[in-house]
N, C-alpha and C positions, 0 to 999 in steps of 0.2 A: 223239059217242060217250059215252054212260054208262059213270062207274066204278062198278064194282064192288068191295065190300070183301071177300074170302073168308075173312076169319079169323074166327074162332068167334064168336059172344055174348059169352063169357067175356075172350077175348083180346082182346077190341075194349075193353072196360069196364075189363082190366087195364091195357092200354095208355092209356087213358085218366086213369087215376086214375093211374101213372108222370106224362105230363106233367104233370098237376096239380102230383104232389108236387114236379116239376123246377122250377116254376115257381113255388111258395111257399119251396121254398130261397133258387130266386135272388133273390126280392123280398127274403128274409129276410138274406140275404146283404151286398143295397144297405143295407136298413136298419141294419143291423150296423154299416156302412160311414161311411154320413152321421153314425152316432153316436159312429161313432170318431174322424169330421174335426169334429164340435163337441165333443166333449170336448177332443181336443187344443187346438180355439182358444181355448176357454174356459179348458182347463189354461194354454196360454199367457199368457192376459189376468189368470189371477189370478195368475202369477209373478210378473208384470209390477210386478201393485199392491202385493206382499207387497214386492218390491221399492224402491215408492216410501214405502211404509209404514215400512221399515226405515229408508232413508235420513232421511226426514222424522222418525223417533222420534232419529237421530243425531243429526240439526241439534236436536233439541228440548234430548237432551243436555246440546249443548255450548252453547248459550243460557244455562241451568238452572245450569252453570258460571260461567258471565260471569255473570249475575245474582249468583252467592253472593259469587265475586270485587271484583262492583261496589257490594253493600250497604252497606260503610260508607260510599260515598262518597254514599250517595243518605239516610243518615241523617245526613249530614254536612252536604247541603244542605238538607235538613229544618232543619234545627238552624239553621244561617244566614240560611234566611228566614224561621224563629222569631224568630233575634234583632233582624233587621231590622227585622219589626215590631213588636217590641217598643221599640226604640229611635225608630222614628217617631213609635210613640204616646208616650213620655214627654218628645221632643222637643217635640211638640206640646201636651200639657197641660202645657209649661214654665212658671211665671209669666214674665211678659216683663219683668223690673222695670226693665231698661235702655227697654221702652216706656215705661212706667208714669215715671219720672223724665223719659225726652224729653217728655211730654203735659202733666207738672206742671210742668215750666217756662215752657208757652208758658201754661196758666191760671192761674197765682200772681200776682196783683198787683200792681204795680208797688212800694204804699206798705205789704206785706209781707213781712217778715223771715222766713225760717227758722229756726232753732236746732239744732232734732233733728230726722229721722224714720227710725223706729225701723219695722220691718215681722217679721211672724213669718210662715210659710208653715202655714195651719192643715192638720191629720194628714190630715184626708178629702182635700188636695189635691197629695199624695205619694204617687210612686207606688211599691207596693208591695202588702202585704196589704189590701186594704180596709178604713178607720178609717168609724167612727161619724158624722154628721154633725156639724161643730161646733154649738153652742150660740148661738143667734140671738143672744146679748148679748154673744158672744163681739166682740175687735178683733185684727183682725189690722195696721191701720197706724195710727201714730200719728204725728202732724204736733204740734209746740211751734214757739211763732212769737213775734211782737212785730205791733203795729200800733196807731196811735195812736183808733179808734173802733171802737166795736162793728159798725158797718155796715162798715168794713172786713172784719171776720171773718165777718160773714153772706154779705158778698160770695166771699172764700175759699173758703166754703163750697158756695156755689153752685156755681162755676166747678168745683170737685171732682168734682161729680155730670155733669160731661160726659165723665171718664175712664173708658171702655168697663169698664175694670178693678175698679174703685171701684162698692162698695153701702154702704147703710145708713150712711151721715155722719152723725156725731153731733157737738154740741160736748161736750167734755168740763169745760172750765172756760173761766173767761176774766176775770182779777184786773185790776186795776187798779194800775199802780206808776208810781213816777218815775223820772226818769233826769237826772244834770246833763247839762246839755248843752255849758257852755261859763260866763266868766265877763261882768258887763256891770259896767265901773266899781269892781272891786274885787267884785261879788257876785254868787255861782253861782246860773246861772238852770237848773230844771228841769223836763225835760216831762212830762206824765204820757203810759201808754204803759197799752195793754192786753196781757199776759200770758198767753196762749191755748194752749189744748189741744184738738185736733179728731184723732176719731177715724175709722178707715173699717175696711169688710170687704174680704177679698179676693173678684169675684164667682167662685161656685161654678163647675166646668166641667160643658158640658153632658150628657159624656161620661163616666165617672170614668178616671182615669190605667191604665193596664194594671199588671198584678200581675206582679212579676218573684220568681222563687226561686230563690236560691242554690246552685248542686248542686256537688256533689266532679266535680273530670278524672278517670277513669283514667286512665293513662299508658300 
């Protein structure tokens, strides 16, 4: 059986353009819909993060606190392991002169007398501001002795130049005098004796000494 439509041209076309519109509503409707369940997730997801945003700027905060709280103690160890090494480095460009006397004991002579020595620590090897280099003729140690030959004293001399410490050995003088020694038969016999003066440098360091400056505590 064939159906038949009876309703007009007009009614057919009207009713037709009805469902059309029925059914761009409703499509328009879901769309509305789907756009309302992602904006809400979306609105959700961005509470969430404005959420962890907040919290994370709190902790930032209270860090930013502790930091101000904890600064002087982080200029304090600043300061500490300034002095530290400062203090190793002038431990270590110390002159060693307690070496320097151990070394010139075991090289002195046997038939060598001491009398003086005299040492000055020159400016450039103090630590402090940095000084000028001293003057090449400058002496920083000075040995006076006794010994009966001048090969004696050259020997002296030589044996000086194996102390690590020790540069630039000079003799300075080296007289000639007597000495009694004792009597033989009623008459004082005496010896003759060399009078000597040997000079040395201190050797430079390879490093210079760290500079230290004085500053006021506050309290």
């Amino acid at each position: 059986m064939k159906r038949i439509n009876l309703l007009p041209q007009e009614e057919r076309v009207k009713a037709s353009r009805e469902r059309g519109l029925i059914w761009a509503i409703l499509i328009l409707v879901a769309v509305v819909v789907v756009l309302g369940l992602v904006y809400m997730k979306y609105n959700n997801e961005v509470g969430a993060k404005q959420e962890e945003v907040a919290a994370v700027q709190a902790e930032t905060t209270q860090v930013q606190k502790q930091i101000v709280a904890l600064s002087p103690y982080a200029a304090l160890q600043a300061q500490r392991v300034a002095m530290n090494a400062t203090a190793k480095g002038i431990y270590e460009s110390s002159v060693p002169f307690s070496t320097l006397l151990q070394e010139l004991s075991l090289v002195i002579p046997d038939n060598v007398r001491l009398q003086t020595l005299t040492a000055t620590v020159p400016a450039s090897m103090l630590p402090g501001v940095p000084a000028a280099p001293a003057a090449s003729t400058a002496t920083d140690v000075t040995f006076t002795g006794q010994t009966e030959k001048n090969r004696d004293v050259a020997e002296f001399m030589t044996r000086l130049g194996l102390i690590p410490q020790l540069t630039s050995i000079t003799l300075g003088s080296s007289i000639d005098s007597s000495t009694a020694t004792g009597t033989s038969e009623g008459a004082t016999t005496t010896t003759s004796i060399k009078q000597f003066t040997v000079m040395a440098r201190l050797r430079p360091y390879t490093t210079s000494p760290p500079t230290t400056t004085l500053q006021a505590v506050t309290p």
